[in-house]
N, C-alpha and C positions, 0 to 999 in steps of 0.2 A: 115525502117524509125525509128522504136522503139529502135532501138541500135543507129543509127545513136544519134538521139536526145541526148541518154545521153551519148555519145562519149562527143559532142556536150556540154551539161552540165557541163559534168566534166574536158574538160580543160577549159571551162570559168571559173569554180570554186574556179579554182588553179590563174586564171590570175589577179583574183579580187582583189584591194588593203587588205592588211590585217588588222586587229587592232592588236594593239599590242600583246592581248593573241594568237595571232596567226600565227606572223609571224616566230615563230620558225617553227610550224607545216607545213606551207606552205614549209619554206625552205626545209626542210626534204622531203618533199614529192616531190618538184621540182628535187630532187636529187636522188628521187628514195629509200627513206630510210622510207620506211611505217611503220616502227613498231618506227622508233620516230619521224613520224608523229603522230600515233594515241598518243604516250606518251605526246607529245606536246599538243592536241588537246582537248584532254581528261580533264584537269583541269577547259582549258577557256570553256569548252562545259556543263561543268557541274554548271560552275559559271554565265553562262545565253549566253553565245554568240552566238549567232546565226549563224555566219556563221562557228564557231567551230562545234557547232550543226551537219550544213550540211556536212560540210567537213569530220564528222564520219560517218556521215551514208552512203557517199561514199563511204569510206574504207572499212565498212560491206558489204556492197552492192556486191562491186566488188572482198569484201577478200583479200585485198591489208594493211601486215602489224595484221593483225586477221585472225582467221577463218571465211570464209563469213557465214554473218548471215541476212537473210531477215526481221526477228521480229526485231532485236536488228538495223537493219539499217532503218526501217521504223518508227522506235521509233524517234530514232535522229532525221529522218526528217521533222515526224509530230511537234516537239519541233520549231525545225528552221521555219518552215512553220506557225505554230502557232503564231510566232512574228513576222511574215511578210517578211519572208524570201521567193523573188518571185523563185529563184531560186530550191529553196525547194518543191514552191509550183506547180510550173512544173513538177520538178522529178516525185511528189507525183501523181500529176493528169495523168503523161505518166505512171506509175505502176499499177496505180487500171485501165488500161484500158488493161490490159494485158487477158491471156487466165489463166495464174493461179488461180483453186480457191481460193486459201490465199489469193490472192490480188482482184483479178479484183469481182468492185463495180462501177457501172458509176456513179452512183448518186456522189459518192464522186469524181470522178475522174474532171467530168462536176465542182460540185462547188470548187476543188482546181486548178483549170485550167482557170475558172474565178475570183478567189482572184490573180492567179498568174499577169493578167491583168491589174491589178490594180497598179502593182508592179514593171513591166517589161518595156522594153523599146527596139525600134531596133527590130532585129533578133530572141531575143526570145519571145518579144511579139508576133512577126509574127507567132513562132511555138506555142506558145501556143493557140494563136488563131484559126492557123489552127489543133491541134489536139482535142481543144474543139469542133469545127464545129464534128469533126469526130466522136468524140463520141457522141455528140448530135442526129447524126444520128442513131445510133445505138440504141438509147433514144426509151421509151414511152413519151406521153406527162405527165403524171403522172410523170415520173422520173426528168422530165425536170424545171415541177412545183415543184416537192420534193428541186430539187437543188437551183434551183433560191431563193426559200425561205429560204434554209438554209444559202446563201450567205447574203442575207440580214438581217436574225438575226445576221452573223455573224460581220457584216459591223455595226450595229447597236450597237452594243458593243465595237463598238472603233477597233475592231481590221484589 
């Protein structure tokens, strides 16, 4: 399931319309050309885009075009997530629910899985829904109360 998802992710990624900082990088990478994709990506990602953002921390992610790198991919996509990036913010909450210590965190995974909610639409709403349920279960009520409230400070601040 956990691979599927972000198979699943990452060609909707690519399918999404682009802004303009980014449809070079798209193209590039639709054509299989990742090291200028991430050249491409790189500028509009650092000048706020969001979905530049994500698009990097794929590429880390997967070491498509870089060296994969976990830290440097999860950087990217806390940035894109952080601006409301749903697609980000699934990534995010399918990775902290993994078995890696470096990642897996439920508290966090439950509240970026429910901002992603907020975001989503269709099909990955559906997924995010249902791998929030999944991690909930795996929940204390403690971690669940932890989360909940941090979604709503986080909602609370506009974002």
């Amino acid at each position: 399931m956990k691979r599927a998802a972000i198979a699943f992710l990452i060609s909707a990624a690519f399918a999404a319309p682009a802004t303009a900082g980014t449809a070079e990088g798209t193209a590039a990478y639709e054509r299989g050309d990742f090291a200028a994709a991430h050249r491409e990506f790189l500028p509009a990602a650092r000048g706020g885009d969001a979905r530049a953002q994500f698009s990097l921390g794929l590429l880390y992610l997967r070491g498509q075009g870089v060296e994969r790198d976990d830290v440097v991919a999860m950087q990217w996509l806390r940035k894109a997530a952080g601006q409301g990036d749903g697609d980000a913010q699934l990534l995010l909450g399918e990775l902290h629910m993994q078995d890696a210590p470096a990642l897996r965190d439920l508290v966090k995974s439950h509240v970026w899985l429910s901002l992603a909610l907020t975001e989503l639409r269709g099909p990955k709403r559906a997924a995010a829904l249902e791998l929030r349920a999944r991690v909930a279960a795996r929940m204390t009520g403690e971690q669940i109360d932890r989360a909940k409230k941090t979604v709503r400070e986080w909602q609370a601040l506009g974002r």
